[in-house]
N, C-alpha and C positions, 0 to 999 in steps of 0.2 A: 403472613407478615414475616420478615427478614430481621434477624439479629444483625449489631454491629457491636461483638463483643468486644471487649482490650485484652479478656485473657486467655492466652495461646490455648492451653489446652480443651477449651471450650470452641473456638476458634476451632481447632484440626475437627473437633465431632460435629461442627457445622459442614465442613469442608466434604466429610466422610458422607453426611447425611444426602448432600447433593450431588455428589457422584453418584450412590446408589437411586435418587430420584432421579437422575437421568438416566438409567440404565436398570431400568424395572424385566421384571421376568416373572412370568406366569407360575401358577402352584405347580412343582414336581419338574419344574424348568430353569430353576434358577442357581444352573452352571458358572453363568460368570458372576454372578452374586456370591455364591460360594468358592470362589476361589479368588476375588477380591478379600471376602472376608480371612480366608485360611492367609493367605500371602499375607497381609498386617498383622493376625496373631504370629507367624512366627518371625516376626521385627519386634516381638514386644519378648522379654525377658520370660525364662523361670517357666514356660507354662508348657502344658504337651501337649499336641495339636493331631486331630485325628480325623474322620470322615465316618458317623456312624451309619449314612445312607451317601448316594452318589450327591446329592443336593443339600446337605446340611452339613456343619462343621461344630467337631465340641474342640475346648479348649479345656486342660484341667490345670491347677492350682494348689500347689501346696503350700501350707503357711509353715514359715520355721516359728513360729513365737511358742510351737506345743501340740498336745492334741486337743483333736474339738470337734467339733460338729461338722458334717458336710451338705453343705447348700449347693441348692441347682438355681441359674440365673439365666430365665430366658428371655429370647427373641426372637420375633417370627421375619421371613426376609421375602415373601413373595406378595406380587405387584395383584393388579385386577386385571379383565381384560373390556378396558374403558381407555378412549379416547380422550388424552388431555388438554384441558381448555384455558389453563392458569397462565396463560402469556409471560411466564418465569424465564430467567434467560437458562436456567437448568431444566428446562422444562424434557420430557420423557422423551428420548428420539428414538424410540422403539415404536412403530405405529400403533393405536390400538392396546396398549399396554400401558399401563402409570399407577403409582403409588399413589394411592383415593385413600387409602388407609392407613398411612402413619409409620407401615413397617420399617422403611425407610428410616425414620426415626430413630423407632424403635431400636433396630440394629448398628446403628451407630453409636447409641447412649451405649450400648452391651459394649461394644468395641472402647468404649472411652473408659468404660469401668476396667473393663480385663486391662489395658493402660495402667491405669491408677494400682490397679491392687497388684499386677505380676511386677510392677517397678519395687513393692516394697513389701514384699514375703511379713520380713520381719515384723509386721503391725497387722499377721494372718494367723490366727490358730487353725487346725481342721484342714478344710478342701473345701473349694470352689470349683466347681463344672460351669461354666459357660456351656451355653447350648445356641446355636443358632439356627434354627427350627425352619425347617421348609413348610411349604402347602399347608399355613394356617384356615386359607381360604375355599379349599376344595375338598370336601368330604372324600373320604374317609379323614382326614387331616395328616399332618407330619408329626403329629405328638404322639398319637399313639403309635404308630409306626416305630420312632423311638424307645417307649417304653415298651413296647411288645422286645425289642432288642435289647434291653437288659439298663438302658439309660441310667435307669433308677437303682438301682441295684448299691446298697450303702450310702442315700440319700436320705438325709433326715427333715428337708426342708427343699420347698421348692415357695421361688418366687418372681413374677412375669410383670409388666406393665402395658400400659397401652394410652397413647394420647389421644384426648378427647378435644377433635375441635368445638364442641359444644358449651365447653369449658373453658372461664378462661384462667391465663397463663398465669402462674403464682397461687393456684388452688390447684390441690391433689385432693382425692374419694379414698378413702379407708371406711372401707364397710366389712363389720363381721356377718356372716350369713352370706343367703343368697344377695349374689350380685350380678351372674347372667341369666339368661332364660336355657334351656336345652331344645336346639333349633330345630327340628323336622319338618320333615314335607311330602307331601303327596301329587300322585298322576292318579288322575279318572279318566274312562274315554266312556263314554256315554255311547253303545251302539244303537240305534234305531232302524228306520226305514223310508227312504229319502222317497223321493218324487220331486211333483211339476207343483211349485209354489200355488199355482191355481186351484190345484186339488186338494189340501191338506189331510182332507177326509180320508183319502188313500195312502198317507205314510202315521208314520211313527215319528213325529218331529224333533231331533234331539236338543234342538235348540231351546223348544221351548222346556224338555225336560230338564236340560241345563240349567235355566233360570230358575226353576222349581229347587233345585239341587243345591244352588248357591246361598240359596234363603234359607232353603231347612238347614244347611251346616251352618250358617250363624246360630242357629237352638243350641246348638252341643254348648259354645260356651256359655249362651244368655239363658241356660234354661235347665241345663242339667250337670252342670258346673257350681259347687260352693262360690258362691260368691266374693267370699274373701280368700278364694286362691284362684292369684293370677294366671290370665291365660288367653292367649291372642292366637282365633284362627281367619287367615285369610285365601283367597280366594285369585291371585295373582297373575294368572295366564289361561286365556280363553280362545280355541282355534276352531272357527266350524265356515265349512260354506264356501265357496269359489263363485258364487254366481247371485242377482239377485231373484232372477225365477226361478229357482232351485232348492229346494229343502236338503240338504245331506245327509247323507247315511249315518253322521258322526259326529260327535265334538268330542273334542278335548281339553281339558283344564285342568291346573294346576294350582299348587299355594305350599302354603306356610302354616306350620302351628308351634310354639313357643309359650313353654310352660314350665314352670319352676318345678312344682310337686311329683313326685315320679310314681306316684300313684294314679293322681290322673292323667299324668303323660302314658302307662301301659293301659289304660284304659279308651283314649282314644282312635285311636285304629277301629274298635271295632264299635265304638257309637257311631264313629261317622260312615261305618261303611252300614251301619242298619239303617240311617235317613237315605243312604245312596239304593238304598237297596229297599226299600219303601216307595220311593218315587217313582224309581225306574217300573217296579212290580206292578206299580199303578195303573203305567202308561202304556205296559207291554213291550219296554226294551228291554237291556241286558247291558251291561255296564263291564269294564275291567278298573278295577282300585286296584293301589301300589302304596303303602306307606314306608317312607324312608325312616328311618331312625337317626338322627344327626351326631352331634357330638352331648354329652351330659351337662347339667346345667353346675356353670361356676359359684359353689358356695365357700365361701375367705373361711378359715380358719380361725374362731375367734384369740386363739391365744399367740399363735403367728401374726393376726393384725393389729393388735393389741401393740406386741412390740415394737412393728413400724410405725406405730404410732410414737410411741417415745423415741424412736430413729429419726421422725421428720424432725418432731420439735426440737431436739438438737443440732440434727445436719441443715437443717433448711428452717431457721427460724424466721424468716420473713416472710414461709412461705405459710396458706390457710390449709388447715386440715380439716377436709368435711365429711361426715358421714354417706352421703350421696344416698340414693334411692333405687330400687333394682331396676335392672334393665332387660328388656327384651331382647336385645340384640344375644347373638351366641359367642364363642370361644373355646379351641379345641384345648385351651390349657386345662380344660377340667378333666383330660386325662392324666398330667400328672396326680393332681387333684383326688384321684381313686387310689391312686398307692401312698401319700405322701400325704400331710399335710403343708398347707400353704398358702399363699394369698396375692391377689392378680393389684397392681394399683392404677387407680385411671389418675392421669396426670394433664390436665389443664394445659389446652395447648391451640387454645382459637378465643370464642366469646359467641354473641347473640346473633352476630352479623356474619360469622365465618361459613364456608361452603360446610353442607353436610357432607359425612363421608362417605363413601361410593358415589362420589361427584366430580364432573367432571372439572370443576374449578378446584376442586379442595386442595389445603393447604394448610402449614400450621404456623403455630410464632413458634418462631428456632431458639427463642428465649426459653423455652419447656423444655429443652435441651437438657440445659443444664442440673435441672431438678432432676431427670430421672437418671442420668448419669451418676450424680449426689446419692440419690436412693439407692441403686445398686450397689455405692462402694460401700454406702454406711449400712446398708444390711448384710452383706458378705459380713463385714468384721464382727457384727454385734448376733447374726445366728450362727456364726460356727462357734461361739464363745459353750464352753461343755453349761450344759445344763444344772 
């Protein structure tokens, strides 16, 4: 859904936001993104503008009102690589490339805040870091990258967003605690001993080991998992076989596991590789496991969201403030997250009927705009205020 706002400066961060959806760029590619972004920071007053990697842009911010606190304000700016299907007249004219995920947005509300707050120092204590965050989407991610560079370095606060088409527009999620999951994933190749489909008697069938394999890692979570800590393993990509008379030497498959507890997140690796390694011993193959380690899972800072909370209800009174429920899905801001405290907020920016993200139709109401635009400037002024 399309805004048709009256006020200008909400107006240019719609303008901004569909330039960047037309001109999406992949994690760790996103050159002309980042130097559309650097080029407007330095049109904008008061702020100093830098390059902490070849693909991200900070901008910092000093307030004259005093000293105070230093806040990090970010934004992530890389697209998917997904083919868009939204028949928008801004729609992505990069092939095979389009913003499925909001960044888009997101890095425009950032650009409209750094507006708002470098036009009027004087109503800033502290520092403001702008961060425009590359390769949200592609492990290892752009955030740590960042703070392995020193990003953090006299940060007292970090605070990120992100729009939820699932949500709709005029309701933001302020949740203390856990509120992503920590994403991982795994490669198994299942090796066995192929032949003539006719004979099965004579091979090692991986296929069927496979099936075997699939079933027993569902046990790990339904079975030797506390039940009241969350924890989703899937099974998502499955390659064996070129022929139908043919048993192959091999399968390969892949997935997902996403789990709040970091106890039982170091722990899985090697349950799932004792059902992988049970089954195969069974059958008489030999398998190779690979478990990835993703980004950490995002837990909000309860005394940092605490205060956003009294941020919304006076910057955004019309807007609903919900506690929300945790989610599966991951986010590499929870590496600021390890040095900093902080707090990520999802901002209502679709409803029931809107595309899921990483879709090829997805889309948001540009009305959510303006809310997270709002959030940013009124948490700049009220966390760099001294403690």
């Amino acid at each position: 859904m399309t805004a048709s706002p009256t006020d200008a400066p909400a107006t240019q961060v719609i303008e901004w936001r569909r330039w960047l959806h037309q001109h999406p760029e992949l994690s760790f590619q996103e050159h002309g993104t980042a130097q559309y972004v650097e080029d407007l920071l330095r049109s904008f007053p008061n702020l100093s503008v830098s390059r902490p990697t070849p693909t991200s842009v900070l901008a910092i911010l000093k307030g004259t009102a005093g000293p105070g606190r230093t806040v990090l304000l970010r934004a992530d700016m890389d697209a998917l690589p997904i083919q868009e299907d939204t028949g928008l007249a801004f729609a992505s004219v990069n092939p095979g490339v389009m913003h499925a995920c909001g960044h888009d947005g997101h890095t425009a509300m950032l650009l409209g805040a750094a507006r708002e707050l470098s036009a009027h120092p004087e109503a800033l204590r502290g520092e403001v870091r702008f961060i425009f965050q590359h390769a949200e989407e592609l492990f290892p991610g752009g955030a740590r990258e960042l703070v392995d560079g020193g990003l953090l370095d006299g940060v007292d606060v970090a605070v990120g967003t992100h729009l939820m088409s699932p949500v709709p527009a005029g309701v933001i999620v302020l949740r203390e605690g856990p509120l992503l999951a920590a994403p991982d994933s795994f490669d198994l190749t299942i090796h066995g001993h192929g032949g003539h489909a006719a004979f099965p008697h004579t091979t090692i069938d991986p296929v069927v080991i496979a099936a075997q394999v699939i079933l027993g890692l569902q046990t790990v979570i339904s079975r030797q998992r506390d039940p009241v800590k969350a924890g989703v393993l899937s099974v998502t990509t499955l390659h064996g076989g070129t022929a139908h008379n043919v048993i192959p030497g091999e399968v390969a498959l892949g997935g997902s596991v996403r789990i709040f507890d970091p106890d039982l997140r170091a722990a899985m690796p090697e349950r799932m590789e004792q059902v992988v390694r049970g089954i195969t011993d069974a059958y008489g193959a030999t398998y190779t496991f690979t478990y990835h380690t993703g980004y950490d899972a995002v837990n909000n800072d309860p005394a940092v969201t605490q205060v956003l909370r009294e941020v919304a209800a006076t910057a955004l009174p019309d807007v609903t403030v919900h506690p929300g429920e945790p989610l599966m899905g991951g986010e590499d801001f929870s590496a600021y997250m390890t040095r900093v405290p902080g707090s990520f907020i999802l901002i209502g920016a679709g409803g029931p009927d809107a595309a899921p993200h990483h879709h090829p139709k997805f889309d948001i109401d540009e009305r959510a705009l303006d809310s997270g635009t709002t959030m940013y400037v009124a948490a700049a002024r009220r966390l760099t205020q001294p403690e």
